[in-house]
N, CA, C and O of each residue as an XYZ file, in Angstrom:
812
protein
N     -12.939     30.767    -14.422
C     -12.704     29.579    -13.592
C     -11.209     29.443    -13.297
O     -10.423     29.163    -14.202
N     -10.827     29.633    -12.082
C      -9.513     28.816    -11.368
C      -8.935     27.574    -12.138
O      -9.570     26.519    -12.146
N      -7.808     27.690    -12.744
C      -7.147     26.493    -13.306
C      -6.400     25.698    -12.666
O      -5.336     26.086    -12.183
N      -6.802     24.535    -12.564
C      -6.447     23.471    -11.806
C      -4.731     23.000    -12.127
O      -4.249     22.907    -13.256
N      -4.022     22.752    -10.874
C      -2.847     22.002    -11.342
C      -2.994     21.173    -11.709
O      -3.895     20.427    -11.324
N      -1.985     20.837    -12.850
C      -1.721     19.374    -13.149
C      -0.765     18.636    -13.131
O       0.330     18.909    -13.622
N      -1.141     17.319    -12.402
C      -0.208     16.136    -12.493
C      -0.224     15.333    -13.528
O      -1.256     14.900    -14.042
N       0.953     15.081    -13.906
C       0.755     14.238    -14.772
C       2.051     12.682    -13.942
O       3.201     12.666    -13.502
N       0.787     11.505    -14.167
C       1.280     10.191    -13.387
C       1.743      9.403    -14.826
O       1.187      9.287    -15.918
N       3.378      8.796    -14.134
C       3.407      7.834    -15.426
C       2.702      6.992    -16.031
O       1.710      6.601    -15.416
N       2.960      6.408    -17.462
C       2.118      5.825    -17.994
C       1.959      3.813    -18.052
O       1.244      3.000    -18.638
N       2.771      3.787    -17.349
C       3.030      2.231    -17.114
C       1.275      1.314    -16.342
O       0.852      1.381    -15.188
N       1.006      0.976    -16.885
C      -0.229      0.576    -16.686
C      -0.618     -0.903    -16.193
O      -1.451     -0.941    -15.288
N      -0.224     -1.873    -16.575
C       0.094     -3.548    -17.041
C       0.376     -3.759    -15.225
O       1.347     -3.363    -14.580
N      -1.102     -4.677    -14.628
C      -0.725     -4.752    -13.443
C      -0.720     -3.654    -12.518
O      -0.069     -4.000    -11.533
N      -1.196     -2.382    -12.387
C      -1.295     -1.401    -11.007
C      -2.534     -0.813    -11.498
O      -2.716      0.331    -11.083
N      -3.378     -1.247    -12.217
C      -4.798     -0.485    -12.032
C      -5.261     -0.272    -11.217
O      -6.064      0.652    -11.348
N      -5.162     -0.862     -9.871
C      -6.013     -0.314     -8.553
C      -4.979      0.322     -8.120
O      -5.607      1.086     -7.388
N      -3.945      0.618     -7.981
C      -2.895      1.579     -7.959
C      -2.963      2.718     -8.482
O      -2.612      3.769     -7.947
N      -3.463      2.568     -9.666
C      -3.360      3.833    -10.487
C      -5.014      4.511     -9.489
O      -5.111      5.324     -8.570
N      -5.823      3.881    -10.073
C      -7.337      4.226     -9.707
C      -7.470      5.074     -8.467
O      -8.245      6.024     -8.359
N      -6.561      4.595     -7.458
C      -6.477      5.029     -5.830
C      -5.626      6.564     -6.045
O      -6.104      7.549     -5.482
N      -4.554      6.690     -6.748
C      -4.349      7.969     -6.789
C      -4.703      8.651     -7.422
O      -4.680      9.849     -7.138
N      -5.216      8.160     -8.628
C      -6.289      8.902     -9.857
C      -7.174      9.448     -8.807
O      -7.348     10.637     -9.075
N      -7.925      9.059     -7.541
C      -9.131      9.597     -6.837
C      -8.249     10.759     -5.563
O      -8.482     11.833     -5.010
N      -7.501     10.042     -5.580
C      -6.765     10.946     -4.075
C      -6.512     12.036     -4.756
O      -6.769     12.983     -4.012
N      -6.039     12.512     -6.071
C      -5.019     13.752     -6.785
C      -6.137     14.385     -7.172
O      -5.868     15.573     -7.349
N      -7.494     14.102     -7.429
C      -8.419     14.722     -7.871
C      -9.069     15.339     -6.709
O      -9.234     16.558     -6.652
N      -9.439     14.546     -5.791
C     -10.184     14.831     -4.848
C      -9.007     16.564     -3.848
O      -9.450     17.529     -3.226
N      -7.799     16.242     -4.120
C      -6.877     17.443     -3.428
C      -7.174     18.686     -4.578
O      -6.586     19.711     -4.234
N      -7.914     18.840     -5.812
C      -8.053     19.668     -6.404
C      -6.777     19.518     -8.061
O      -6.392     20.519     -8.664
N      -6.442     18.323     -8.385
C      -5.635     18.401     -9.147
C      -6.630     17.789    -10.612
O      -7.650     17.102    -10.657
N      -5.638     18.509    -11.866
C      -6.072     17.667    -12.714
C      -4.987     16.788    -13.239
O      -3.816     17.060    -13.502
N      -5.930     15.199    -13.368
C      -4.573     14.506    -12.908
C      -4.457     13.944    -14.413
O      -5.570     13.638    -14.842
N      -3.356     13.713    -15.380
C      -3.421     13.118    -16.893
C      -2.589     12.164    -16.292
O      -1.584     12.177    -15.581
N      -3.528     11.112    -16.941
C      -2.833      9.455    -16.692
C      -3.457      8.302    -17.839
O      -4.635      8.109    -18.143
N      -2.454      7.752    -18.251
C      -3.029      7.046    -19.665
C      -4.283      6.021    -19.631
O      -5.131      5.758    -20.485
N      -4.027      5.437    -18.023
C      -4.924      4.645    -17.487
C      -6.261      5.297    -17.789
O      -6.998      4.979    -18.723
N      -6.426      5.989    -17.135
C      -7.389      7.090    -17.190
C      -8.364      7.829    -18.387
O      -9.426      8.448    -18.441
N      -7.125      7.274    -19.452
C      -7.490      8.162    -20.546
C      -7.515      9.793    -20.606
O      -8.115     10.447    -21.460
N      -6.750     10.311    -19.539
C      -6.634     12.056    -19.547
C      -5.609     12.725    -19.984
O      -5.324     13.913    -19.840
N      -4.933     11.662    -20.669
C      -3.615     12.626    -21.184
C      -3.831     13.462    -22.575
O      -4.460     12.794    -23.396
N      -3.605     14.258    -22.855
C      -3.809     14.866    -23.830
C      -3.370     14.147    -25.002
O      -2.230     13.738    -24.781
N      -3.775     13.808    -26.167
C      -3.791     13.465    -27.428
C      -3.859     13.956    -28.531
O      -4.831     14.675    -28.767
N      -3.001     13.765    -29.414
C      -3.314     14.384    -30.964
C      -3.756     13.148    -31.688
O      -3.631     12.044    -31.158
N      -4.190     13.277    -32.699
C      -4.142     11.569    -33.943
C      -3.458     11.690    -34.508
O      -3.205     10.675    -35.157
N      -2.311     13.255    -34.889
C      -0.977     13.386    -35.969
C      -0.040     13.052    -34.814
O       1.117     13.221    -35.199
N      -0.096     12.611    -33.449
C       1.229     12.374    -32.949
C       1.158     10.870    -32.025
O       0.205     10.287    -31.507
N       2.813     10.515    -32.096
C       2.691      9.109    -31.645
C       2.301      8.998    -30.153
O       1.934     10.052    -29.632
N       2.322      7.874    -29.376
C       1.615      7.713    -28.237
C       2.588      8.415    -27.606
O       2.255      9.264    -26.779
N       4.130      8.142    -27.931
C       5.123      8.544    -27.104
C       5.410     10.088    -26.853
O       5.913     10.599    -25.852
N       4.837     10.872    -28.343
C       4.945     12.283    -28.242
C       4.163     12.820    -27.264
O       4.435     13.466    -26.252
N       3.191     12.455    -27.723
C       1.746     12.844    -26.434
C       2.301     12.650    -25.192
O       2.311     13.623    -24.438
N       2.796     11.543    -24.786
C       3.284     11.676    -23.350
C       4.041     12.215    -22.923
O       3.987     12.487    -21.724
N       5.591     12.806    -24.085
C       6.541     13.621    -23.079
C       5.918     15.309    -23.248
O       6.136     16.312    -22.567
N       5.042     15.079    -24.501
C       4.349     16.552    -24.271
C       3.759     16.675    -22.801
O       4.074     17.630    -22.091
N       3.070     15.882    -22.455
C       2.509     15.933    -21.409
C       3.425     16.116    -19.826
O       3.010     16.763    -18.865
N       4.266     15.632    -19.868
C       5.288     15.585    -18.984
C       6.175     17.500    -19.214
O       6.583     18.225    -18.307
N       6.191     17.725    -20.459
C       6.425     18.904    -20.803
C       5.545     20.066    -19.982
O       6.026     20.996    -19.336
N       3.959     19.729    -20.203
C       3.533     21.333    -19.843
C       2.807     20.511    -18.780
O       1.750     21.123    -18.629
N       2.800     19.323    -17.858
C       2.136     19.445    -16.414
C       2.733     20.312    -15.675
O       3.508     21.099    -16.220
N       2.530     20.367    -14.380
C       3.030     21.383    -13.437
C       4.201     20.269    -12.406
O       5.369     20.475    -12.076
N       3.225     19.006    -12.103
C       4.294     18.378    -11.050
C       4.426     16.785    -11.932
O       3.759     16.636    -12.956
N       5.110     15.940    -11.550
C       4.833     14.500    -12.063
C       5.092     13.500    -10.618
O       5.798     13.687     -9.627
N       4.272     12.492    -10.971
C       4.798     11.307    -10.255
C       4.428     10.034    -10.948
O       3.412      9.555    -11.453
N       6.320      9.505    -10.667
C       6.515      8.137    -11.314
C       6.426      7.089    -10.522
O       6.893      6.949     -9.392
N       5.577      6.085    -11.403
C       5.420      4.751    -10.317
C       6.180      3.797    -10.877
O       5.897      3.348    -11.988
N       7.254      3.366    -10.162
C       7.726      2.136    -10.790
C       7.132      0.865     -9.912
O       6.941      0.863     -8.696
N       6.866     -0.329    -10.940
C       6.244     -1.159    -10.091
C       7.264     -2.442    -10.956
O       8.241     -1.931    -11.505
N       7.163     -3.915    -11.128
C       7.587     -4.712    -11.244
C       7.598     -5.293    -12.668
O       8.120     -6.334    -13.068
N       6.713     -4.130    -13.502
C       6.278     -4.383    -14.961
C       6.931     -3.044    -15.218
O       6.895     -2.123    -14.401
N       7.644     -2.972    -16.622
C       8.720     -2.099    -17.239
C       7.871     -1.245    -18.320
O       8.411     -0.185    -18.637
N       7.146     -1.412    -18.681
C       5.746     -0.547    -19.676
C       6.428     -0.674    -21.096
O       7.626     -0.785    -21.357
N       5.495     -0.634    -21.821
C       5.515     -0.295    -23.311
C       6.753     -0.049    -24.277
O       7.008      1.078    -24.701
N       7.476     -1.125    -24.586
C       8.532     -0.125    -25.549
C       8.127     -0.628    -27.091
O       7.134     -1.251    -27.467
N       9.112     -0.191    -27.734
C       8.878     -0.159    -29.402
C      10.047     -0.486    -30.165
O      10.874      0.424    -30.108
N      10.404     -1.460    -30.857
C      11.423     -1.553    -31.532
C      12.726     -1.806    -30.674
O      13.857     -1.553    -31.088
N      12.405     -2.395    -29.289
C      13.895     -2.598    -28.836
C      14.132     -1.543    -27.597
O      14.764     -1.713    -26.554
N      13.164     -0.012    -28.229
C      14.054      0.838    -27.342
C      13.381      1.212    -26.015
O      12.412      0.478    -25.821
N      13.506      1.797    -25.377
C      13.757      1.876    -23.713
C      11.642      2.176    -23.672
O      10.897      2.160    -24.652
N      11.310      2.376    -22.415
C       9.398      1.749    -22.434
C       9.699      3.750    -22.196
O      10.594      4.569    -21.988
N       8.334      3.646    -22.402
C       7.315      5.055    -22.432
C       7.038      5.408    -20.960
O       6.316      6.405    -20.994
N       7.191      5.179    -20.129
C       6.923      5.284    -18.729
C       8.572      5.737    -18.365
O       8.732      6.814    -17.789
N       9.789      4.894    -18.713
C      11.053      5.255    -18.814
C      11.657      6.894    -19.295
O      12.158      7.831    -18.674
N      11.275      6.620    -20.835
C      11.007      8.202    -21.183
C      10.796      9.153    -20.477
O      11.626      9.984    -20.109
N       9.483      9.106    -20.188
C       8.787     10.235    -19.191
C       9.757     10.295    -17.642
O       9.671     11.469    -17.282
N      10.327      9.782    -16.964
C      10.867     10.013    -15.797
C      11.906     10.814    -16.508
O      12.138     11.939    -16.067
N      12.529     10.404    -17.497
C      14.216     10.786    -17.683
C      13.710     12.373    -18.194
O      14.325     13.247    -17.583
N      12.772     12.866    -19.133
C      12.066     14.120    -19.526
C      11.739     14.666    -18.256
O      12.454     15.666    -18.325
N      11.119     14.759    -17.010
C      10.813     14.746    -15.492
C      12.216     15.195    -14.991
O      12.092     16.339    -14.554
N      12.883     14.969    -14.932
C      13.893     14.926    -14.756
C      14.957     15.652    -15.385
O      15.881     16.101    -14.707
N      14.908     15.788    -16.492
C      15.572     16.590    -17.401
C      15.409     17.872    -17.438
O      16.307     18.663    -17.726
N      14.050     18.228    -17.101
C      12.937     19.518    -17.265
C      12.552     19.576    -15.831
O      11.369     19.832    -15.609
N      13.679     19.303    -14.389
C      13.581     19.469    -13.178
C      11.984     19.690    -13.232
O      11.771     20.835    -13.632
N      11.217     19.244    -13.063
C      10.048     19.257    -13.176
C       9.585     18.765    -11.337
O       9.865     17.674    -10.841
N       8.926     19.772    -10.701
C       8.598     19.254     -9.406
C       8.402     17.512     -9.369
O       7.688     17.040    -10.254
N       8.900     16.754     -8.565
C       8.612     15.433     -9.194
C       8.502     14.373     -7.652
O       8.885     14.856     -6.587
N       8.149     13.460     -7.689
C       7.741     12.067     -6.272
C       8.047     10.897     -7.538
O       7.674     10.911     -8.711
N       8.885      9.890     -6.782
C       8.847      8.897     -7.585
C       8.184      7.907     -6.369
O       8.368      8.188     -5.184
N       7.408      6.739     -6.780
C       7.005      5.311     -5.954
C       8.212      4.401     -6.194
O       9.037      4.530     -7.099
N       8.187      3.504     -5.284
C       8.982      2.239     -5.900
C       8.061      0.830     -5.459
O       8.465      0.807     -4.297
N       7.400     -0.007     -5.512
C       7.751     -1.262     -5.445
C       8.542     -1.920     -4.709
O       9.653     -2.008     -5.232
N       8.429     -2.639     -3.300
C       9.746     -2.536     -2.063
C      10.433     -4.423     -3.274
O      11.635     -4.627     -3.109
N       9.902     -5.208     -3.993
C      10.705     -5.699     -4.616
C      11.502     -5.016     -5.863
O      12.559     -5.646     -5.825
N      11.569     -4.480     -6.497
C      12.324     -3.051     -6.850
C      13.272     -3.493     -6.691
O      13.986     -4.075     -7.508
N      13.550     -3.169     -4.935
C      14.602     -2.144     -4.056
C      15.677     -3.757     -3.825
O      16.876     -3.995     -3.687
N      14.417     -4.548     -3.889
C      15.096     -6.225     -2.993
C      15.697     -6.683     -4.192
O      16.728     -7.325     -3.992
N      15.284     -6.515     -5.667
C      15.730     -7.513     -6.466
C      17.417     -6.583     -6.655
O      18.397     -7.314     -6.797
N      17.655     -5.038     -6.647
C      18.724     -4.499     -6.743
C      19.370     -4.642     -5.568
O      20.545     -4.591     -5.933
N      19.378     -4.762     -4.613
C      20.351     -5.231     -3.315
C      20.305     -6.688     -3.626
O      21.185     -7.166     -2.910
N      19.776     -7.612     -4.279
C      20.240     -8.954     -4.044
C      21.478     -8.636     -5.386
O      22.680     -8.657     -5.121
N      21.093     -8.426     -6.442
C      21.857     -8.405     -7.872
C      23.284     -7.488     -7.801
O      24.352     -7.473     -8.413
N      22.540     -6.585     -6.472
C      24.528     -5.575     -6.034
C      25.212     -6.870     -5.548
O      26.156     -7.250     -6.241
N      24.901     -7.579     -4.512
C      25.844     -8.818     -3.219
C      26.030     -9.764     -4.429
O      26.682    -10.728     -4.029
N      25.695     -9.906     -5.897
C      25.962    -11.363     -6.438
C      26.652    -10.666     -7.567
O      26.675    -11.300     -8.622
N      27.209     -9.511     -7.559
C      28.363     -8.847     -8.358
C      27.618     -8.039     -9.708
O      28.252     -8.174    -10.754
N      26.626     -7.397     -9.781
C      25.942     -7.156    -10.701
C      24.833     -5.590    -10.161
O      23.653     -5.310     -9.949
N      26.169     -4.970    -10.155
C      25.943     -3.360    -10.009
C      25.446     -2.441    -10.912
O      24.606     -1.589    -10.623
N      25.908     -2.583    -11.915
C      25.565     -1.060    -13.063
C      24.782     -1.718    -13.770
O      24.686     -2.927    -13.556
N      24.119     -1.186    -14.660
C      23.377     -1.374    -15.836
C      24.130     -2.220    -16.713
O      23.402     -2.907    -17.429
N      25.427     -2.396    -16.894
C      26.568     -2.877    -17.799
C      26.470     -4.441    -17.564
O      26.237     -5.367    -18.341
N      26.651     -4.409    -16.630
C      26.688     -5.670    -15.891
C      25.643     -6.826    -15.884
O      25.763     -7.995    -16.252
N      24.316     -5.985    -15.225
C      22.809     -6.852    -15.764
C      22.812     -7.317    -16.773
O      22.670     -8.532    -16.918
N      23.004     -6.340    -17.940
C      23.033     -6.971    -18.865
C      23.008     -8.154    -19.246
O      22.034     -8.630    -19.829
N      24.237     -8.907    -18.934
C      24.623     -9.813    -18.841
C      23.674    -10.976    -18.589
O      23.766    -12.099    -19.083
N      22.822    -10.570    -17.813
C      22.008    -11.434    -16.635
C      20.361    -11.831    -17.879
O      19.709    -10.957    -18.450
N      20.100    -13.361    -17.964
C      19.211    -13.622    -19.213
C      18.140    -13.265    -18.036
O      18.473    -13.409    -16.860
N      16.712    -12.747    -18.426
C      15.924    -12.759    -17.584
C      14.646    -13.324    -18.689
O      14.513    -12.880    -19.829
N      13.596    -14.596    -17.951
C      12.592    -15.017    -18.423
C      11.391    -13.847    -18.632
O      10.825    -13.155    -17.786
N      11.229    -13.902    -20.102
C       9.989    -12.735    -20.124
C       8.703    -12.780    -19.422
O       8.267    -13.903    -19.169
N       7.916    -11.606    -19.011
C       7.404    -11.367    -18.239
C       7.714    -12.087    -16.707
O       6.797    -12.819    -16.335
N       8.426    -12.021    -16.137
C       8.629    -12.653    -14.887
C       7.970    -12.223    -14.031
O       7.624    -11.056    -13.844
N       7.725    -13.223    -13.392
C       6.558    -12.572    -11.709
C       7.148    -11.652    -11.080
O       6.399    -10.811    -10.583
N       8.701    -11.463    -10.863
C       9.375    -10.567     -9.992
C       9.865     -9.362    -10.701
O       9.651     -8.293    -10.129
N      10.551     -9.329    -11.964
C      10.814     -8.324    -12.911
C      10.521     -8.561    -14.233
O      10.845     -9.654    -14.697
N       9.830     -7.541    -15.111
C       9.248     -8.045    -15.939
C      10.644     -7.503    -17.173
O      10.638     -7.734    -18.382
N      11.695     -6.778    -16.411
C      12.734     -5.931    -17.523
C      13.371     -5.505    -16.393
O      12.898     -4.922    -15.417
N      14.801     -5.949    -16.682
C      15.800     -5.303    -15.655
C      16.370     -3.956    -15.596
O      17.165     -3.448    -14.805
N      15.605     -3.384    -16.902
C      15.735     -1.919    -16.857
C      15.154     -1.468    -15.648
O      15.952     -0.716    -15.089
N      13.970     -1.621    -14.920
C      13.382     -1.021    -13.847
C      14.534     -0.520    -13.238
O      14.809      0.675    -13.127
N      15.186     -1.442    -12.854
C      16.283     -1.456    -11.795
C      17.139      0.471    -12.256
O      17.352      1.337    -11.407
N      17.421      0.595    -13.676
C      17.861      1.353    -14.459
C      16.900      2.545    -13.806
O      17.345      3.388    -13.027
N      15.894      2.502    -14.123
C      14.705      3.865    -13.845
C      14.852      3.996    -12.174
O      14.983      5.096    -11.636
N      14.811      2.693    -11.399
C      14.706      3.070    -10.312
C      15.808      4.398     -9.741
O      15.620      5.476     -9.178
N      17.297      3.469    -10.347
C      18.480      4.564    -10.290
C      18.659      5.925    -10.365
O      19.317      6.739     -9.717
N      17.562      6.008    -11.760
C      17.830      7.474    -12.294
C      16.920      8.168    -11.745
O      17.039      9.379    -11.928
N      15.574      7.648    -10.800
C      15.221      8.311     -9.854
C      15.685      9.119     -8.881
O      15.316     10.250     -8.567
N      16.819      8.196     -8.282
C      17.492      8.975     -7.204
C      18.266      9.141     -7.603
O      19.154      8.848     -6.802
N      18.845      9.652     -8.901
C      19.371     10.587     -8.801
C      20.850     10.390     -8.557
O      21.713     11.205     -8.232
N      20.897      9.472     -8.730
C      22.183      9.001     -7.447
C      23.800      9.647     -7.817
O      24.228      9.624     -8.971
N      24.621     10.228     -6.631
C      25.605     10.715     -7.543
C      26.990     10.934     -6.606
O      26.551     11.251     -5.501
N      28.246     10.914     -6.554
C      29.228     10.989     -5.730
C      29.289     12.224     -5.116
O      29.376     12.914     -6.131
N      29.306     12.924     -4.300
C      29.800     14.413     -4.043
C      30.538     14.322     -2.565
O      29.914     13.913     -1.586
N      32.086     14.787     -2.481
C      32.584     14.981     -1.752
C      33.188     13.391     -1.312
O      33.751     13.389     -0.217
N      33.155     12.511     -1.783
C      33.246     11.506     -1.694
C      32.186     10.268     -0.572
O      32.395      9.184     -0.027
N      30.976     11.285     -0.692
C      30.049     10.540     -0.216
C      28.629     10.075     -1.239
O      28.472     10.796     -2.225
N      28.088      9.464     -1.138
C      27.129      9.049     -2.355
C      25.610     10.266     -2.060
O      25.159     10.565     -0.954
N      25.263     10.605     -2.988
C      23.852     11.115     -2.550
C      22.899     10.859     -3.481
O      23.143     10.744     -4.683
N      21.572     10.741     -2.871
C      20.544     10.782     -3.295
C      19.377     10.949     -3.300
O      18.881     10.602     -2.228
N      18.782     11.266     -3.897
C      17.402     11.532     -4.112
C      15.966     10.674     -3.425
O      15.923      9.443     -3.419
N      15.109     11.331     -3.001
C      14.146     10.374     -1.922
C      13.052      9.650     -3.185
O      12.337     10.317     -3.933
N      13.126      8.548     -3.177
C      12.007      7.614     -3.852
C      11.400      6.824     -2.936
O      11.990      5.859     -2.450
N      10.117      7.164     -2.595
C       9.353      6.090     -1.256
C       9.104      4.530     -2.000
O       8.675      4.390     -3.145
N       9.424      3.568     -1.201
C       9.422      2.661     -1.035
C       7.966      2.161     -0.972
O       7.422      2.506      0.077
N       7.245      1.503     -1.733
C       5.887      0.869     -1.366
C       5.440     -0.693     -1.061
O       5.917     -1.544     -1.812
N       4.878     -0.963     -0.391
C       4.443     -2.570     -0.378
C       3.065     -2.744     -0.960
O       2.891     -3.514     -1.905
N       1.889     -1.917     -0.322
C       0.714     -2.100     -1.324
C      -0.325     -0.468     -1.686
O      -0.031      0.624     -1.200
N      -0.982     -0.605     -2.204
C      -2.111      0.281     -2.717
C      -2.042      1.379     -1.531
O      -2.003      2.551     -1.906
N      -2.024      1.135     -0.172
C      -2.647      1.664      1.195
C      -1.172      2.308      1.198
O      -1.272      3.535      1.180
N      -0.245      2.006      1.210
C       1.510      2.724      1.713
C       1.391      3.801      0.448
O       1.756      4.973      0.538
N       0.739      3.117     -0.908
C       1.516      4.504     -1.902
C       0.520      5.790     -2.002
O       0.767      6.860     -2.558
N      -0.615      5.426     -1.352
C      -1.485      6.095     -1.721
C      -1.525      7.406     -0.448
O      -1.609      8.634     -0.480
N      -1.401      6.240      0.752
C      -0.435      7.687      1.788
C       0.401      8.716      1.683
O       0.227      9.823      2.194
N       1.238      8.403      1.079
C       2.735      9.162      0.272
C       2.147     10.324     -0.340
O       2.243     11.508     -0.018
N       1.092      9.399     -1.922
C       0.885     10.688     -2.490
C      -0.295     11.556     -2.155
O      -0.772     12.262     -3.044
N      -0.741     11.561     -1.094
C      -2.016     12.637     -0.531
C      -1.073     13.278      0.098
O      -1.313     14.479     -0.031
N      -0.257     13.137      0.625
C       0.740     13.730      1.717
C       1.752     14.702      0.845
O       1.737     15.896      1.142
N       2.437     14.360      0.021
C       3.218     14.603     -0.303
C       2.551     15.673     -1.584
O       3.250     16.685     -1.623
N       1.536     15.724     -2.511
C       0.677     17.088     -3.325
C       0.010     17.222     -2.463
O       0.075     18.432     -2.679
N      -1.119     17.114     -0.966
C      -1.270     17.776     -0.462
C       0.039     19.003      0.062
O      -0.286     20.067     -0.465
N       0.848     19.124      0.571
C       1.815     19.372      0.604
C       2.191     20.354      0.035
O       2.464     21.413      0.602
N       2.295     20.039     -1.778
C       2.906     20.634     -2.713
C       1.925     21.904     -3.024
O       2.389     23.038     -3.137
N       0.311     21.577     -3.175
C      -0.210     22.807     -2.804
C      -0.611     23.426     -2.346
O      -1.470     24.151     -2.848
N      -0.240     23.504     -1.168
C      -0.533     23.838      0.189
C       0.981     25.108      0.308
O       0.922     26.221      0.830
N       2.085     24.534     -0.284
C       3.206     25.400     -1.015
C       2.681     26.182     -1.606
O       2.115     27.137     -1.076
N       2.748     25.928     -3.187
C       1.906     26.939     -4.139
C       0.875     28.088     -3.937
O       0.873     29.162     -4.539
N      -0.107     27.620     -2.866
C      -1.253     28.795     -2.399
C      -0.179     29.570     -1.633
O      -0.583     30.695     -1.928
N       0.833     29.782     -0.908
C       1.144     30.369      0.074
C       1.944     31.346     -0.891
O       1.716     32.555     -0.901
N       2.830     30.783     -1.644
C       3.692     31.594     -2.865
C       2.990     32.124     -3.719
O       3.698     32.907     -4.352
N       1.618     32.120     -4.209
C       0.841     33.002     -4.729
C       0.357     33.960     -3.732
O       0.121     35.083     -4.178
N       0.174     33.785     -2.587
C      -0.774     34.365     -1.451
C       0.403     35.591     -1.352
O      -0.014     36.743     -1.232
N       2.063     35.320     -1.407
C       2.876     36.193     -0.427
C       3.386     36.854     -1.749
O       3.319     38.058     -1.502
N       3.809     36.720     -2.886
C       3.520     37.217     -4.371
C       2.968     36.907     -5.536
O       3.216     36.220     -6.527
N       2.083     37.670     -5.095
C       1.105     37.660     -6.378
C       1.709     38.478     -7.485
O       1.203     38.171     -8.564
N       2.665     39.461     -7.582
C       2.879     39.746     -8.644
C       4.092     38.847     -9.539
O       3.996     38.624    -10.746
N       5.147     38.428     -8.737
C       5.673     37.288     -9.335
C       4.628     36.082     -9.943
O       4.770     35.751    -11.120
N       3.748     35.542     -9.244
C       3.250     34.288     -9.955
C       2.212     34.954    -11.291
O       2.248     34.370    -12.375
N       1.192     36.357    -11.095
C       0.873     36.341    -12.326
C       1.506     36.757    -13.440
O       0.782     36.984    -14.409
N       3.264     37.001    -13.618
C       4.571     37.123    -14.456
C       4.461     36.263    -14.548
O       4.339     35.913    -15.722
N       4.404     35.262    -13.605
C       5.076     33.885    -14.430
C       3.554     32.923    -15.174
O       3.674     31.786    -15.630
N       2.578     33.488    -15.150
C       1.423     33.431    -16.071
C       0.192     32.029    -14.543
O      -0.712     31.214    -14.728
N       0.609     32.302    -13.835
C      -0.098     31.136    -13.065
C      -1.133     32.220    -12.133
O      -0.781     33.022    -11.268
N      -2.443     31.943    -12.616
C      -3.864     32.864    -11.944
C      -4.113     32.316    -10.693
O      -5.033     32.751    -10.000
């Protein structure tokens, strides 16, 4: 049997279940196997913590996509959420990757740049009511950043493409488009060497 790619979708859950559900069906239906916690498909041990399991998973998928939405996911003891993790591992491990955003995201960091409250350093500063309707953790703002990537070169800013979403119907466009796409790539680079891809162990 043909082994299916896999995506693996972040694990931030709290609030985008029909979000998740809609690309859980779109990534399957393009031929992917998709691990998502929602889902229950991520691979699991019972000797390892929730958090291991997930950057394992982020480790041996093939592509990832991160959804940031307005809820900051799961942390432990203070430190940074499990959905966070996994982008910065994604990222670390250039891992083919699509990030979503949430178009309040994008609005609550352009209002918080114009009222003097740019870097991560700075927010800080800023008390935010828990669980808030608009941000549930001003880290988002943090993940959104390290999405793109963002970085000076030549003395111009650059960055990285993170689509912008408003509902279920905008993100779910993106990602049929965008892994349709990706293996629609892949077949052609197996199709034009096949002896490179079965070196690099992919049938």
């Amino acid at each position: 049997m043909k082994k299916r790619p896999i995506v693996m979708v972040s694990s931030s859950v709290y609030g985008q279940e029909e979000l998740l559900d809609r690309i859980y069906v779109l990534l399957t239906a393009l031929g992917y196997e998709v691990w998502m916690s929602h889902r229950g498909s991520v691979p699991t041990n019972s000797n390892e913590t929730t958090l291991t399991s997930c950057l394992k998973a982020v480790e041996n998928c093939n592509s990832f996509l991160g959804v940031i939405t307005t809820h900051y996911g799961t942390t432990f003891a203070g430190e940074i959420s499990i959905t966070h993790q996994e982008f910065r591992k994604a990222i670390e491990l250039k891992k083919p990757r699509w990030f979503l955003v949430n178009d309040r995201v994008i609005f609550a960091r352009q209002l918080l740049n114009k009222l003097g409250y740019k870097t991560t350093e700075e927010r800080r500063r800023l008390g935010l009511q828990k669980l808030s309707p608009y941000l549930s953790d001003l880290r988002i703002i943090d993940m959104y950043e390290e999405a793109t990537e963002r970085q000076i070169a030549d003395g111009q800013t650059q960055v990285k493409w993170v689509q912008k979403f408003y509902d279920t119907d905008d993100a779910g466009i993106f990602t049929q488009t965008q892994f349709y796409r990706f293996l629609d790539a892949e077949k052609s680079i197996r199709e034009q060497y096949p002896d490179l891809t079965r070196r690099g162990g992919r049938k």
